[in-house]
PATORKE-786317 format. One record per residue (C-alpha): residue in three letters; x, y, z; residue number from 1. Coordinates in steps of 0.001 Angstrom, whole numbers, plus 500000, padded with zeros to 6 digits. Each point is the difference from the previous one (the first is absolute). Example, Ala and Ser with C-alpha at 12.3 -4.5 7.8 and 13.67 -1.06 7.14 Angstrom:
2
R / ALA / 512300 / 495500 / 507800 / 1
R / SER / 501370 / 503440 / 499340 / 2
END
This chain:
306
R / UNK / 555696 / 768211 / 527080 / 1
R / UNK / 496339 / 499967 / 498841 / 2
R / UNK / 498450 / 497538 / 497525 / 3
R / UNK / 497275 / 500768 / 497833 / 4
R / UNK / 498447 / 496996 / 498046 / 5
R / UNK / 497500 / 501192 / 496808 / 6
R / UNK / 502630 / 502828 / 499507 / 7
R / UNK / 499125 / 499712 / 495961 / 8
R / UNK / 496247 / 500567 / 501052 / 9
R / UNK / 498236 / 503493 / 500164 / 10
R / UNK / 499858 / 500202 / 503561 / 11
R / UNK / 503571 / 498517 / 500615 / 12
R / UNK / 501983 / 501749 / 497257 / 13
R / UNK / 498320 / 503652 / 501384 / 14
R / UNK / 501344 / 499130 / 503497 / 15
R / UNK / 503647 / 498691 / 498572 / 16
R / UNK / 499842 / 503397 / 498691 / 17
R / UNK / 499637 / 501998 / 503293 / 18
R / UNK / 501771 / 498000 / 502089 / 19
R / UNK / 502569 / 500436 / 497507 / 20
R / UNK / 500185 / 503967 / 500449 / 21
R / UNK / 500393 / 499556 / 503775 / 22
R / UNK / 503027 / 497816 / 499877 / 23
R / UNK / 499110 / 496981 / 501582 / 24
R / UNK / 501668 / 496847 / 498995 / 25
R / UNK / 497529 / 498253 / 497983 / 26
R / UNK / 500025 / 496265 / 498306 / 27
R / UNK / 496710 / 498608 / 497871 / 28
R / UNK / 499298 / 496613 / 499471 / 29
R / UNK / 498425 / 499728 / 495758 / 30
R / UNK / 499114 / 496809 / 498771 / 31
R / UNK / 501239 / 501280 / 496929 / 32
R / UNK / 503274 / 502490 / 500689 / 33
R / UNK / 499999 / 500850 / 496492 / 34
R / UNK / 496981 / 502062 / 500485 / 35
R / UNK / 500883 / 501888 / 502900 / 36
R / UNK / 501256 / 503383 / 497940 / 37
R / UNK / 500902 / 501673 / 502626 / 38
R / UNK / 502439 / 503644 / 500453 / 39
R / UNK / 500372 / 499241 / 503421 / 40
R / UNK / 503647 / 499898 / 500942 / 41
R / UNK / 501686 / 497105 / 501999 / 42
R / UNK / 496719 / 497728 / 500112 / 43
R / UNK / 500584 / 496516 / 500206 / 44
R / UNK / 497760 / 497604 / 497910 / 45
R / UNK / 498976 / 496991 / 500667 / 46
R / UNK / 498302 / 497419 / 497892 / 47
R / UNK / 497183 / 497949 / 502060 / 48
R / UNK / 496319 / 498568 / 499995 / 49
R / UNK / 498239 / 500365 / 502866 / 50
R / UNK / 497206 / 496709 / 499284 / 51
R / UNK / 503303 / 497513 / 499141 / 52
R / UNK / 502055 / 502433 / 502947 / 53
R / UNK / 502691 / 499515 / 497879 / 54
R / UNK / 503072 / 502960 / 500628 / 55
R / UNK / 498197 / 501273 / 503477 / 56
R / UNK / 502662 / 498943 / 501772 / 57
R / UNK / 502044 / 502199 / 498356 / 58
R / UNK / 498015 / 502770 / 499288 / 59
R / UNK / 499102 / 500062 / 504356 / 60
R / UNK / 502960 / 499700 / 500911 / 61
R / UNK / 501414 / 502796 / 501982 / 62
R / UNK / 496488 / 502042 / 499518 / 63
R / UNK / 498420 / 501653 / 502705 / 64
R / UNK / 496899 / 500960 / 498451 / 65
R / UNK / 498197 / 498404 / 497340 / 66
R / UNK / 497134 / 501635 / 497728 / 67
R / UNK / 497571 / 497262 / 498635 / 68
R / UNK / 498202 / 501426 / 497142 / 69
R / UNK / 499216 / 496696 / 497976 / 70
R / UNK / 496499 / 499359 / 499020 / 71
R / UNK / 499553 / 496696 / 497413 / 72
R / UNK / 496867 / 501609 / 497889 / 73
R / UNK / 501951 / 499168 / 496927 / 74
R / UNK / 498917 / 496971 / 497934 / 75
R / UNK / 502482 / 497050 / 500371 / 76
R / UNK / 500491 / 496793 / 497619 / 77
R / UNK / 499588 / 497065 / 502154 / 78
R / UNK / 500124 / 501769 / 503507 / 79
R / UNK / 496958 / 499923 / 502252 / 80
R / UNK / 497937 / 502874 / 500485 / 81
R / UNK / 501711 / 503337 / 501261 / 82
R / UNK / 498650 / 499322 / 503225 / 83
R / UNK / 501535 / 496636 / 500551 / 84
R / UNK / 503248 / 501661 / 498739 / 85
R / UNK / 499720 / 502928 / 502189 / 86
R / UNK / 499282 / 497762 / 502575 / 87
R / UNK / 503160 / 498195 / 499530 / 88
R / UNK / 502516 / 502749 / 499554 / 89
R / UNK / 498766 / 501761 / 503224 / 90
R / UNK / 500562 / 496631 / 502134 / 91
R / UNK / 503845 / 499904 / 498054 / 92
R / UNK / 500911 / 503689 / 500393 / 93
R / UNK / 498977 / 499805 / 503881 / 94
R / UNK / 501732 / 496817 / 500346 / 95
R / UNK / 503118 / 501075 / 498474 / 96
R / UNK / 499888 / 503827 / 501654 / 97
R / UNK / 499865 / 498340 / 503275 / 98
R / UNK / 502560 / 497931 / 499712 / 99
R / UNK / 502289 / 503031 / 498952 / 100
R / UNK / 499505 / 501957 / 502786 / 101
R / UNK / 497864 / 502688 / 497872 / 102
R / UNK / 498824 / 502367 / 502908 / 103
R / UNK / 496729 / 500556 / 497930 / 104
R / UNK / 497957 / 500062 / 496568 / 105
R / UNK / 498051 / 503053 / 498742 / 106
R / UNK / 496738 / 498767 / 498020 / 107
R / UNK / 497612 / 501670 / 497735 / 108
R / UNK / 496839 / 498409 / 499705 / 109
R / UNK / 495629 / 501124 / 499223 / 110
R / UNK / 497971 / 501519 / 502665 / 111
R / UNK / 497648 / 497496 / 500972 / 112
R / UNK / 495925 / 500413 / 499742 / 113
R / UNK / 498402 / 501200 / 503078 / 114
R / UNK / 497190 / 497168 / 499317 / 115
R / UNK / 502795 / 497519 / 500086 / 116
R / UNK / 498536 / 498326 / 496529 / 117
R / UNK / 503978 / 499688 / 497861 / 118
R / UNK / 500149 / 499608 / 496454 / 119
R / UNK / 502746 / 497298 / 499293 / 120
R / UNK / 502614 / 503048 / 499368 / 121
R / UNK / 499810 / 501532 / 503523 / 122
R / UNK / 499671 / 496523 / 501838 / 123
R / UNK / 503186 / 499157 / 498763 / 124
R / UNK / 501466 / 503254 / 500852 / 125
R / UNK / 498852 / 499588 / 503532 / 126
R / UNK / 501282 / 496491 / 500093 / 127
R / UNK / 503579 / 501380 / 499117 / 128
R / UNK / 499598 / 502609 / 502511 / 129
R / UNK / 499535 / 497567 / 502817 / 130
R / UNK / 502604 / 497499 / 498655 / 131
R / UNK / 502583 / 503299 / 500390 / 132
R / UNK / 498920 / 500922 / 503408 / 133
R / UNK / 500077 / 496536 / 501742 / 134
R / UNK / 503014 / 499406 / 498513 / 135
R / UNK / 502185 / 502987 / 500371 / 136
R / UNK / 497982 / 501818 / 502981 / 137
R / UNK / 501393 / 503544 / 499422 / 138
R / UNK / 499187 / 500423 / 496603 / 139
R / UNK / 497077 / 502153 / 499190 / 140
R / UNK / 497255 / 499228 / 497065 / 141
R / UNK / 498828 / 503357 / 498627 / 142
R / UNK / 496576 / 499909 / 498039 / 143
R / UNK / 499087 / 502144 / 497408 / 144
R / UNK / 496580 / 499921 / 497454 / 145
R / UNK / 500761 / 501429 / 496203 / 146
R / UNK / 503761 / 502026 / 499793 / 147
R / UNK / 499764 / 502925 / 497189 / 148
R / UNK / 502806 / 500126 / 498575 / 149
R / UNK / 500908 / 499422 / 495978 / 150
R / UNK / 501148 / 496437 / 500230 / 151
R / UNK / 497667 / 498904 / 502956 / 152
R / UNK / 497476 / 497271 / 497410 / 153
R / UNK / 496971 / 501120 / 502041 / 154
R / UNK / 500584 / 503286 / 499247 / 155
R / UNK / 501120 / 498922 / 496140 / 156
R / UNK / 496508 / 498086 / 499730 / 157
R / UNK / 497652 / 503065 / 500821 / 158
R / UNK / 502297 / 502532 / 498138 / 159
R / UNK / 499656 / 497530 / 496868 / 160
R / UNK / 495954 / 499598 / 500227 / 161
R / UNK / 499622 / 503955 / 500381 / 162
R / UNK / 502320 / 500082 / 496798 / 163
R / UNK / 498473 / 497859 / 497855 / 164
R / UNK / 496554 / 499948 / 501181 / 165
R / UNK / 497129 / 502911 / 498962 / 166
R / UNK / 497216 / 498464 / 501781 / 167
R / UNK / 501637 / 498660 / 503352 / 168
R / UNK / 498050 / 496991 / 501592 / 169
R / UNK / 499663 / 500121 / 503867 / 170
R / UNK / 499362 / 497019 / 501792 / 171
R / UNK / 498003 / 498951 / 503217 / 172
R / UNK / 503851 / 501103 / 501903 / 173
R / UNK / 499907 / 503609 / 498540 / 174
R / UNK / 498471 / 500677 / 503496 / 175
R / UNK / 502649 / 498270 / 502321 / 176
R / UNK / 502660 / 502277 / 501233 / 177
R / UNK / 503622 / 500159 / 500719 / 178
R / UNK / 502904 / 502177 / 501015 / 179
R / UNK / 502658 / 499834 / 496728 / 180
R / UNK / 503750 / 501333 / 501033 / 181
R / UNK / 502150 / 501765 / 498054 / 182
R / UNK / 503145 / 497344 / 499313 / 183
R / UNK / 502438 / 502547 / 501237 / 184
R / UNK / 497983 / 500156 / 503423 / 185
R / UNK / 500347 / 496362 / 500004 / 186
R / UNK / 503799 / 499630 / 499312 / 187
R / UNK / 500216 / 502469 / 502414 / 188
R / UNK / 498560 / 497710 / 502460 / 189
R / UNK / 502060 / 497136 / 499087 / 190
R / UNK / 503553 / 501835 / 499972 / 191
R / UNK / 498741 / 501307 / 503772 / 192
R / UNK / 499484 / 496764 / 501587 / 193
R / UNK / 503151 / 498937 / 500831 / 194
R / UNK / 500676 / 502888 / 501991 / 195
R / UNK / 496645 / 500179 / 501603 / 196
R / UNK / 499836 / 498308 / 503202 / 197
R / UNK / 495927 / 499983 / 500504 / 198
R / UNK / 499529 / 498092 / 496988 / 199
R / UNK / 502031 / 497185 / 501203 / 200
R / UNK / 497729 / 496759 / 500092 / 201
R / UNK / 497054 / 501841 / 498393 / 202
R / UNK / 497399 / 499656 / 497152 / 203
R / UNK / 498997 / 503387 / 499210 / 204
R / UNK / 497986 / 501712 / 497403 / 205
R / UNK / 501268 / 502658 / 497642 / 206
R / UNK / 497882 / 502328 / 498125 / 207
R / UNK / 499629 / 503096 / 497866 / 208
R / UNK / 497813 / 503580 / 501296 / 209
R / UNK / 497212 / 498894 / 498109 / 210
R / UNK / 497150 / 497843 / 500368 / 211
R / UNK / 498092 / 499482 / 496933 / 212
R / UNK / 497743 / 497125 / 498150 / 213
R / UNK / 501371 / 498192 / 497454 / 214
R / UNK / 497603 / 501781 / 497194 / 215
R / UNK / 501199 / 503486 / 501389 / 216
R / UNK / 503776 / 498736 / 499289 / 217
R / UNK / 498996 / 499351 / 496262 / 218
R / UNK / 498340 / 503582 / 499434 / 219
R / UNK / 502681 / 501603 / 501878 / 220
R / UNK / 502685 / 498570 / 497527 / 221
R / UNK / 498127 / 500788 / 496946 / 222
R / UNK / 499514 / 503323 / 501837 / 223
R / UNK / 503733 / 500200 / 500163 / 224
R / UNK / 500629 / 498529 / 496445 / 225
R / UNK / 497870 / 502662 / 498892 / 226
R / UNK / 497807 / 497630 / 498163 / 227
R / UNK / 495981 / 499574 / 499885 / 228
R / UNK / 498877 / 496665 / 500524 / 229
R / UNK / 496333 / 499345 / 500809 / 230
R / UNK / 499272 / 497078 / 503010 / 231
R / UNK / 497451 / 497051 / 499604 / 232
R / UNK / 499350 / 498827 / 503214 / 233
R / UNK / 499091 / 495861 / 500077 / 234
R / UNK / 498148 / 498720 / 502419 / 235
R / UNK / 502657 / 496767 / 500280 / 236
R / UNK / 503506 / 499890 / 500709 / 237
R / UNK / 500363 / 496478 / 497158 / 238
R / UNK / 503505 / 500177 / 501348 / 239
R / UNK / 500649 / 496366 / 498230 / 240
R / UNK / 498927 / 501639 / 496302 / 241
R / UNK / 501449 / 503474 / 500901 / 242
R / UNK / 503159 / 499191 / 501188 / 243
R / UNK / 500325 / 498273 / 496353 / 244
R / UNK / 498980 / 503576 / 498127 / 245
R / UNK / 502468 / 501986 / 502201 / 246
R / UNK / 502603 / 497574 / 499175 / 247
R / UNK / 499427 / 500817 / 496319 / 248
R / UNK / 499701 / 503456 / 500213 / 249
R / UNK / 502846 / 500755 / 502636 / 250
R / UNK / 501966 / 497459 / 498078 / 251
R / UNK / 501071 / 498492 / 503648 / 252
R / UNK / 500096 / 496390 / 500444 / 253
R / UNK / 497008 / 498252 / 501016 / 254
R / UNK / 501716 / 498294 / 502862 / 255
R / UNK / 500600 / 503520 / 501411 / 256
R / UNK / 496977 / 501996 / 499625 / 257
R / UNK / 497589 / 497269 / 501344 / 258
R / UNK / 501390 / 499604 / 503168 / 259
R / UNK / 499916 / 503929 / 500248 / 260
R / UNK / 496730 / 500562 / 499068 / 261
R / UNK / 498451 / 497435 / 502564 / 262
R / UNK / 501648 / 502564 / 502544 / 263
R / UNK / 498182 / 502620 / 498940 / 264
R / UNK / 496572 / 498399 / 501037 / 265
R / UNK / 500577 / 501171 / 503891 / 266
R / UNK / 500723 / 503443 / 501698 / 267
R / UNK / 503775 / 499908 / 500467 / 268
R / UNK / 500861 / 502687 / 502706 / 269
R / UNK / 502898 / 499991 / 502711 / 270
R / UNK / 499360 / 498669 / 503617 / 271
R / UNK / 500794 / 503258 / 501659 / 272
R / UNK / 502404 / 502698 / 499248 / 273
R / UNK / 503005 / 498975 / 502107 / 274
R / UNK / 502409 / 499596 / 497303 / 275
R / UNK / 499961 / 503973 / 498731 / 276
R / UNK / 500566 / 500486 / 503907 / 277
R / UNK / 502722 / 497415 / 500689 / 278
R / UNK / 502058 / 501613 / 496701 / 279
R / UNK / 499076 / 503421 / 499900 / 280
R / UNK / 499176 / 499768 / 496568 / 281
R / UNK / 497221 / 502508 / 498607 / 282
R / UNK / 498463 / 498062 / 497044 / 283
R / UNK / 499641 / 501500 / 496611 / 284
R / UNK / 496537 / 500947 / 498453 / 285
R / UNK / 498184 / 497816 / 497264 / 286
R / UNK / 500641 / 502780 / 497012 / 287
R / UNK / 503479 / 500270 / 500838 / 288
R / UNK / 500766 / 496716 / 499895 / 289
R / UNK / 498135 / 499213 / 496873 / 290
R / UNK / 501475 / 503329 / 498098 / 291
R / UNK / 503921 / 498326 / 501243 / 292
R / UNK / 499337 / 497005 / 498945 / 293
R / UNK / 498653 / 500925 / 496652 / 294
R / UNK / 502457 / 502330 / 499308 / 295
R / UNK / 502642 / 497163 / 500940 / 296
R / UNK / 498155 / 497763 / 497140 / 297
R / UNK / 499784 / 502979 / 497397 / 298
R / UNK / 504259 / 500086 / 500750 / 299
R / UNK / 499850 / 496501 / 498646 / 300
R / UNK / 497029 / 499272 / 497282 / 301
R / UNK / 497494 / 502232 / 498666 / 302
R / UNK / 496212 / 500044 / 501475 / 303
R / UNK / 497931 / 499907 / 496770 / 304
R / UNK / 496965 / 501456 / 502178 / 305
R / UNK / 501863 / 503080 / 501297 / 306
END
């Protein structure tokens, strides 16, 4: 039996999904059940929070492996910060897993600055990844920068401002750089892990074929949208300010994009390459992933820029 918690989430509903054609017995823990609208036959529900760690009991029982793939971004009446409450549900889930005799937990967290300066979102990312590990010593934290794909919100955000934006602002961070994966590379590297003995124990990196700035991303979708937008660079990333116009324009919440676009103030590349090696997984190329994912989000809603 394998668990996967955040199963109504992008990442977590894409990897219900191909676990789902293999087979394999699944069981997701929603705090909300209702949402979970899911085709997938025989999968068990169960209802749960992981901050109160009310239902994990019941949703770890009998598991073997358990996919984390809960991040608290999301603003919340009269909780504490998402870090306090990611925090919190990390400690509970690792409590509770051991206790059940879960043999180990598969994580998805951010690749981690080279510089070692964290924005608040990847600190507490890195703070769940270490709570996992000590606690359930097999498990293995996978780390990944921005996932294309049409659902992923960092991809959303930069589709959005190249939509809806002529003159396209580029901040002091245009320059830093990062290695964006295609989200069915990444899935891919979840649904492998429990069958893949060298990752046992492990924080590894997991990456697309391309390494490109952050500014080359944003021409390269317009490129892609076939659009024409012309780039003001700014001296100043004003990430406190900006974060407030992307969150206007993208139409995200505010509590999501700032934490986001503080991570985009430092090169975000992989450690090393081990991971492509330890799966045999060839990543996919930037355009390919961008062209999937867009033509994913044209299946659903219209692009008004394309």
């Amino acid at each position: 039996m394998e668990l996967i918690t955040g199963a109504t989430g992008y990442v977590g509903g894409r990897l219900l999904e191909r676990l789902s054609r293999e087979g394999r017995t699944l069981r997701a823990l929603a705090r909300d059940p209702a949402r979970l609208d899911s085709p997938v036959p025989g999968l068990d529900v169960v209802g749960g929070d992981l901050v109160t760690g009310e239902g994990l009991e019941r949703a770890l029982d009998g598991v073997s492996t358990a996919y984390y793939l809960v991040h608290s971004m999301e603003p919340a009446a009269g909780a504490a910060d998402f870090s306090s409450r990611d925090r919190v549900a990390a400690e509970n889930f690792a409590s509770v897993a051991g206790a059940a005799g879960v043999e180990r937990v598969v994580y998805l967290g951010g690749v981690v600055p080279s510089d070692g300066e964290l924005s608040p979102h990847l600190a507490s990312r890195l703070e769940v990844e270490r709570t996992l590990l000590e606690g359930l010593p097999r498990s293995t934290a996978l780390r990944a920068s921005i996932v294309i794909g049409a659902r992923s919100s960092s991809f959303r955000i930069l589709v959005r401002l190249v939509e809806r934006l002529r003159l396209l602002p580029f901040p002091a961070w245009r320059d830093k750089r990062t290695q964006a994966i295609d989200e069915r590379d990444a899935v891919e590297y979840l649904a492998r892990t429990p069958q893949t003995p060298g990752a046992e124990g492990r924080s590894l990196d997991i990456a697309g074929a391309d390494l490109m700035s952050y500014g080359q991303m944003i021409e390269r979708i317009a490129e892609l949208m076939g659009v024409g937008r012309m780039p003001i660079r700014l001296s100043a990333s004003a990430t406190l300010a900006a974060s407030a116009v992307v969150s206007a324009v993208t139409e995200q919440p505010l509590e999501l994009v700032r934490p986001l676009m503080y991570s985009l103030e430092h090169d975000l590349l992989p450690r090393n390459d081990e991971a492509r090696a330890i799966y045999g997984l060839e990543p996919r190329g930037f355009d390919r992933a961008v062209e999937h994912a867009l033509a994913d989000w044209e299946a659903l809603e219209p692009l008004g820029a394309r």
